[in-house]
C-alpha distance (Angstrom), angle and dihedral (degrees) to the residues before:
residue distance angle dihedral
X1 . . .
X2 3.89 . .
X3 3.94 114.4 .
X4 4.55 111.2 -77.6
X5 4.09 104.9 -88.4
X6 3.25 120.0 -127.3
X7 4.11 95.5 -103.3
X8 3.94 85.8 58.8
X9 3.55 94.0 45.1
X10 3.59 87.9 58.4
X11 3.87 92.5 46.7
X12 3.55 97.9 52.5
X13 3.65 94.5 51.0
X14 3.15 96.1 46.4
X15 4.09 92.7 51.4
X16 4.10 84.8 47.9
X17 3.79 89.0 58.2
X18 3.60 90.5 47.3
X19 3.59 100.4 46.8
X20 4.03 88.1 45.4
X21 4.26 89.0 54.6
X22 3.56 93.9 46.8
X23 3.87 96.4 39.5
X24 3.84 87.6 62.3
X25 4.23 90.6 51.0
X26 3.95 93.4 45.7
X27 3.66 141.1 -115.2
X28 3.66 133.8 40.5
X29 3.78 163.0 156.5
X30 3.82 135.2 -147.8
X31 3.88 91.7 -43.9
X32 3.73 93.0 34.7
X33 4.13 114.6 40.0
X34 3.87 131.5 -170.7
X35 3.92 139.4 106.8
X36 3.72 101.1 -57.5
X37 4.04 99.6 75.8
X38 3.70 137.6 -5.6
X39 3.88 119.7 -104.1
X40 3.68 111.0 -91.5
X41 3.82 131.8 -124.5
X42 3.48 142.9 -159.5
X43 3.62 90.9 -165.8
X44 4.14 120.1 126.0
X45 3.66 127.4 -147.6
X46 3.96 114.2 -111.5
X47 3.71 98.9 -170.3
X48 4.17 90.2 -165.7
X49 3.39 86.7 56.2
X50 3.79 112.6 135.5
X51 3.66 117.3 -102.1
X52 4.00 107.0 -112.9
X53 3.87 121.4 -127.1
X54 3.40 128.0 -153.1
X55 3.81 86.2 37.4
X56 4.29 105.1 165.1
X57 4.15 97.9 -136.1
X58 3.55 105.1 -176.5
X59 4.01 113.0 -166.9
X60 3.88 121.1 -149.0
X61 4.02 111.9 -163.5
X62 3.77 118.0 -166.0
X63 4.08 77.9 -112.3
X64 3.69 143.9 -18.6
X65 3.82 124.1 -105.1
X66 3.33 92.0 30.2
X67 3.75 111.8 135.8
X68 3.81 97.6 -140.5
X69 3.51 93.3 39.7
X70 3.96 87.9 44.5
X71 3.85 98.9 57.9
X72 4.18 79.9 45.1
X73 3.62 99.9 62.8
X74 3.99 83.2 42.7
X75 3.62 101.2 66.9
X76 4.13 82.3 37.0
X77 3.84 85.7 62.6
X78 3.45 94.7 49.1
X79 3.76 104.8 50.7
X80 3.88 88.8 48.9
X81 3.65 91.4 48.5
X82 3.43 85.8 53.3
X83 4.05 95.8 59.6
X84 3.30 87.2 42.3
X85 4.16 96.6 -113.7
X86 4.26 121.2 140.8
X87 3.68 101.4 -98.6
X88 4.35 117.8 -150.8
X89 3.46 136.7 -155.1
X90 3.58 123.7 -159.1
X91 3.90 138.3 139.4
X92 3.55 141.4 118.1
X93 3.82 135.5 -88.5
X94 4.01 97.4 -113.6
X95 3.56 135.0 51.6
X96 3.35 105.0 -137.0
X97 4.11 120.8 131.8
X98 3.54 110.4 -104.3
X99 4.35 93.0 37.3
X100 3.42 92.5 93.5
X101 4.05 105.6 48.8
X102 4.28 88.9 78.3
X103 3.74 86.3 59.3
X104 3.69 96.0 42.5
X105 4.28 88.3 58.4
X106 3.90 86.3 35.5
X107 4.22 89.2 59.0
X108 3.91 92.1 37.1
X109 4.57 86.9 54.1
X110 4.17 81.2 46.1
X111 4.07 80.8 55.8
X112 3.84 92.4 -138.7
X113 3.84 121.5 -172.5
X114 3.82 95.1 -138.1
X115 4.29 132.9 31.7
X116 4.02 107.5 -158.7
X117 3.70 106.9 -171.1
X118 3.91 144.1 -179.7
X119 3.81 98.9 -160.7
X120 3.62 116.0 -135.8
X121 3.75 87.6 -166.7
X122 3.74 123.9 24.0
X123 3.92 87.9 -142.8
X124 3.95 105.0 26.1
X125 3.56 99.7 83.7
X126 3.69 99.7 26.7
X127 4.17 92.7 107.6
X128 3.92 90.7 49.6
X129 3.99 93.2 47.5
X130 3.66 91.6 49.1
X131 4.01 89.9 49.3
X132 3.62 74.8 54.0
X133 3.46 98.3 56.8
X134 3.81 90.0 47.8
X135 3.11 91.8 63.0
X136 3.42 98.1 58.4
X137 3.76 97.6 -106.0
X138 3.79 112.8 125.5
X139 3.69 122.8 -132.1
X140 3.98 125.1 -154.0
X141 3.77 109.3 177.0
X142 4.12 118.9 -147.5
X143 3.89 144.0 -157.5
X144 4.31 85.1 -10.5
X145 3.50 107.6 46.3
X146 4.18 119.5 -141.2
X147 3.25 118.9 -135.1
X148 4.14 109.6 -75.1
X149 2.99 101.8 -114.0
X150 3.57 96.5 58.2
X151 3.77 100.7 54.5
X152 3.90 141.4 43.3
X153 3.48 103.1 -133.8
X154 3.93 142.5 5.0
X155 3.66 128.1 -142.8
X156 3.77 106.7 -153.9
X157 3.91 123.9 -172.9
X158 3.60 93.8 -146.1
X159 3.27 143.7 -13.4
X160 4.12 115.2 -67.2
X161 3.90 86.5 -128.1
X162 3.31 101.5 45.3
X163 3.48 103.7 53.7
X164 4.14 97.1 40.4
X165 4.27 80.8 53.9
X166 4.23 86.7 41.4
X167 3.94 85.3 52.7
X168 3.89 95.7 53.4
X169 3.68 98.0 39.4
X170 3.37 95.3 63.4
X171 3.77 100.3 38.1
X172 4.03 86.9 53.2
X173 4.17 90.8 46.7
X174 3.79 89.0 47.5
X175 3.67 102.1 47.7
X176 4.07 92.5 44.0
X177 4.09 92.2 -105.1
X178 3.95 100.4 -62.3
X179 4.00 141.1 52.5
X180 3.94 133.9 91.6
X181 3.44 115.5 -67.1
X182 4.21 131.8 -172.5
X183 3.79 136.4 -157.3
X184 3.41 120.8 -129.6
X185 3.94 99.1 -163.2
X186 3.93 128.0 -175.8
X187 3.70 110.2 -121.0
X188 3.99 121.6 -23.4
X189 3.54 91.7 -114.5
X190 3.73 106.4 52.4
X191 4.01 115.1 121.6
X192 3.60 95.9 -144.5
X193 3.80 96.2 39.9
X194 3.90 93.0 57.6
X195 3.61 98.8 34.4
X196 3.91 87.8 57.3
X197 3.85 91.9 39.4
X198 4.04 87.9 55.9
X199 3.72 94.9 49.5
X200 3.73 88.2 45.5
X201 3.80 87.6 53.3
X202 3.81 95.4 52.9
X203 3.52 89.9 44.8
X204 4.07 91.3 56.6
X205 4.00 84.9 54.7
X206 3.57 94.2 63.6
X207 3.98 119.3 97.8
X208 3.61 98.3 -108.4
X209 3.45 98.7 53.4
X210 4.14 96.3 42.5
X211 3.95 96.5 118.7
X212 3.78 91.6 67.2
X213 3.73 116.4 87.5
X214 3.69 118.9 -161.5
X215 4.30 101.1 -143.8
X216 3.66 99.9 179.3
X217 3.70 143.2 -33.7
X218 3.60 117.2 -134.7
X219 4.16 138.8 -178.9
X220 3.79 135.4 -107.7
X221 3.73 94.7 174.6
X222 3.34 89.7 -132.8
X223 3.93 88.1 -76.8
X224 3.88 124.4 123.1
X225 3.33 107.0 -140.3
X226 4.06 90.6 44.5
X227 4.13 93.5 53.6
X228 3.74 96.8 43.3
X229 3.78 91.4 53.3
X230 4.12 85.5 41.8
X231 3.87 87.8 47.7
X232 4.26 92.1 49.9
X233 4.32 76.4 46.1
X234 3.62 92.6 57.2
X235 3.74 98.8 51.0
X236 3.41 95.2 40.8
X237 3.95 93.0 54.8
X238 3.85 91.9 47.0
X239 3.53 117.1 40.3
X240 3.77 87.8 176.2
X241 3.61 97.4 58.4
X242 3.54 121.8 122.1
X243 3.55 105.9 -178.6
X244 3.84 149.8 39.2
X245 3.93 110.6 -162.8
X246 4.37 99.4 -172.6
X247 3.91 107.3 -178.5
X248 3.67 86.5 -165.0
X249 3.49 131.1 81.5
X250 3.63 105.2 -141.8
X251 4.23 88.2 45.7
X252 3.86 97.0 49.9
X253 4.07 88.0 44.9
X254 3.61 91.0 50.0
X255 4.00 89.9 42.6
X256 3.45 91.0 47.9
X257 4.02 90.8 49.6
X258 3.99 87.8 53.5
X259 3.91 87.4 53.6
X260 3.27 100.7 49.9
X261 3.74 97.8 58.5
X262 3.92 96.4 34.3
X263 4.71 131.7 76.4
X264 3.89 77.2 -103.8
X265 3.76 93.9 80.4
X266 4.11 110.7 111.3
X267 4.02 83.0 12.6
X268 3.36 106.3 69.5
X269 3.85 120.6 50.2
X270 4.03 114.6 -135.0
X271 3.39 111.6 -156.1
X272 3.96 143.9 157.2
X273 3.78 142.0 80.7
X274 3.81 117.1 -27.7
X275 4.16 150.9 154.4
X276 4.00 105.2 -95.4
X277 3.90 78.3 -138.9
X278 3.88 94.0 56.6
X279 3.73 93.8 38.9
X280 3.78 105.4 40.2
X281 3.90 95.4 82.3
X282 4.02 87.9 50.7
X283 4.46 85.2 47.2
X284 4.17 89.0 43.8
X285 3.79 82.7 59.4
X286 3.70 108.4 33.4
X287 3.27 102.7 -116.3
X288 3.72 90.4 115.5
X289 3.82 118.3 36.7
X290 3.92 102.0 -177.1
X291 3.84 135.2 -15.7
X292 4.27 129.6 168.8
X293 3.58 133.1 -122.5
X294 4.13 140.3 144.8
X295 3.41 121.3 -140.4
X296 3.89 112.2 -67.1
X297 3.47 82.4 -151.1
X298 3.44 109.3 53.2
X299 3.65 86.8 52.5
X300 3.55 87.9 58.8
X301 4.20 93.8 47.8
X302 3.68 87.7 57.1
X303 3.36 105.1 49.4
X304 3.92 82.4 54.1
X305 3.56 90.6 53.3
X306 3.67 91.0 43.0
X307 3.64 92.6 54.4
X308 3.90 100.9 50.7
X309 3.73 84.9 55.6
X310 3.21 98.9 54.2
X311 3.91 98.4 38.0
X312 3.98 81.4 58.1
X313 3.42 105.8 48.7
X314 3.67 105.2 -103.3
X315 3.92 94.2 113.9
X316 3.50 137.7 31.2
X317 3.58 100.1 -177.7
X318 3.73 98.4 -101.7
X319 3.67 120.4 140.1
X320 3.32 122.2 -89.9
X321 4.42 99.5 24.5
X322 3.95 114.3 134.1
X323 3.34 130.1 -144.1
X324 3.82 143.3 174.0
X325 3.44 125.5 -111.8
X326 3.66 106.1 -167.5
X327 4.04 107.3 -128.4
X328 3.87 88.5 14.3
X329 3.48 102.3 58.3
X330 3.68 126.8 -136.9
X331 3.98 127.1 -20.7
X332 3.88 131.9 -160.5
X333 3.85 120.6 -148.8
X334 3.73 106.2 -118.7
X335 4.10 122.7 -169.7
X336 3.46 128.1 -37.3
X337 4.19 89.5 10.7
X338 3.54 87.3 -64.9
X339 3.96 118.6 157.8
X340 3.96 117.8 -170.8
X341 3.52 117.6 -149.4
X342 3.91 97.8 -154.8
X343 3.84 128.7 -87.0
X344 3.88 118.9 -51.7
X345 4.02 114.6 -107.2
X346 4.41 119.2 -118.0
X347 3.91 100.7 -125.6
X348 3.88 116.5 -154.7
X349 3.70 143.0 151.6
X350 4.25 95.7 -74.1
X351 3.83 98.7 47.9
X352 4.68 103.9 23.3
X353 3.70 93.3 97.0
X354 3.54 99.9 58.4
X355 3.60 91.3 68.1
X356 3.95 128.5 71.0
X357 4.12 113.0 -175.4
């Protein structure tokens, strides 16, 4: 894309300041932005549309030097490489809710064409996205949605059900069908965190799964240090447990480091969603005997993908658009904006080294 002219400059400003003043008095639409509703358009889908180049696609982890988030961003980098757009990488260096909302307004001043974003908070940086929006900048949220009405699009790595069922299936197989399990979460407020911890929770009410108890759920933030010493917490609180079920890859790495070095190894199952890279060690010694992920990476190629589309007009979001996503093939636009990567992959000792990320 050619560098802003001055008439646009002036527009976009001016529909910043606007969206700022009416932010502060409440609710809004196009003309009038905040939390309560997205920004309407009239806009149509044109699904020949040319792909845009030059197209600024700024990406928005839930934090930096994360190794998850890392490989993320990667495959993010790539796609828009690929169509030839300006690809950005900003974030902080926690995960709490409100970190990323300065970075938000910082990327809407830069006047980028597209916000990728890992929400911290479903609701935390819903004003600044919709300012966002308002100014004409598009927004598709990835791997931890934003709230919906804040964003055009989500890239999800799975379905919601399917990996809060994949989580339970494999705790109940690898503890024999009963015992005391815990969560180890990331931070309380993470969108994908609690929507996969609620579908694990229904699934532990069903009949087949009745010997496991659920004891307590606790947080790492998403920080090493934090969930090893909160893993070491768990087992010495319940010496009855029998497994640790961490739907985050820096908790069940750390939990699986605490294991390995502690009387709990071949005792206590470790289980979750990891990196084959951070987990293989932990497999290769059997302190870990299976664990889920997709590819971080491909999660961040799509959004990519995902964005250029949408920054040139061949989706709007609606349900049932198609697009290509180069390598990936093509993707349909399910409810809500929502686009599902595929279904995560079980990692264990027969299949781990055939996979690098």
């Amino acid at each position: 894309m050619s560098p802003l002219s001055l008439p646009r400059v002036a527009s976009l400003a001016f529909a910043v300041a606007l969206a700022v003043g009416v932010t502060a008095c409440g609710g809004t639409t196009k003309e009038s932005t905040g939390s309560s509703g997205p920004p309407t358009t009239t806009a149509a889908a044109n699904p020949n549309a040319p792909l845009k180049t030059g197209l600024k696609v700024a990406f928005l982890p839930k934090q930096l030097n994360n190794p998850y988030s890392d490989i993320e961003a990667g495959g993010g980098r790539v796609a828009v490489g690929e169509l030839r757009g300006e690809f950005k990488l900003v974030g902080p260096n926690d995960a709490s809710a409100s970190s990323q909302v300065s970075y938000v307004n910082t990327l809407i001043q830069q006047q980028q064409d597209v916000i990728g974003i890992a929400a911290n908070d479903p609701n935390a940086v819903c004003p600044s996205l919709n300012q966002a929006r308002a100014a004409g900048i598009k927004v598709v949220a990835f791997d931890s949605d934003a709230a919906k009405n804040c964003r055009d699009l989500f890239v999800n790595q799975a379905t919601t059900a399917g990996i809060g069922q994949i989580l339970v299936s494999m705790t109940r197989e690898l503890v024999g069908g009963s015992g005391d399990i815990a969560i180890l979460s990331a931070t309380p407020n993470a969108t994908n965190q609690n929507s996969w911890i609620e579908v694990a929770k229904a699934e532990l009410a069903k009949p087949e799964n009745s010997g496991l108890k659920l004891v307590t759920t606790v947080y790492g933030n998403d920080d090493d240090q934090k969930s090893f010493q909160e893993a070491q917490g768990l087992l010495q609180s319940y010496p009855n447990l029998k497994a640790i079920v961490a739907p985050t890859t820096v908790g069940i790495a750390a939990t699986a480091r605490y294991v390995s070095g502690s009387a709990y190894k071949g005792k206590v199952v470790v289980t979750g969603l990891g990196t084959p890279n951070q987990m293989r060690q932990f497999v290769k010694d059997g302190t870990v005997q299976r664990f889920a992920l997709w590819n971080p990476a491909d999660i961040g190629y799509l959004a990519g993908y995902a964005s250029v589309a949408l920054a040139s007009g061949r989706i709007t979001g609606a349900e049932g658009q198609k697009f290509a996503a180069g390598k990936l093939g093509e993707y349909t636009i399910g409810r809500d904006g929502e686009i599902v990567l595929g279904p995560p992959t079980v990692f264990t000792a027969q299949n781990i080294d055939q996979f690098n990320f």
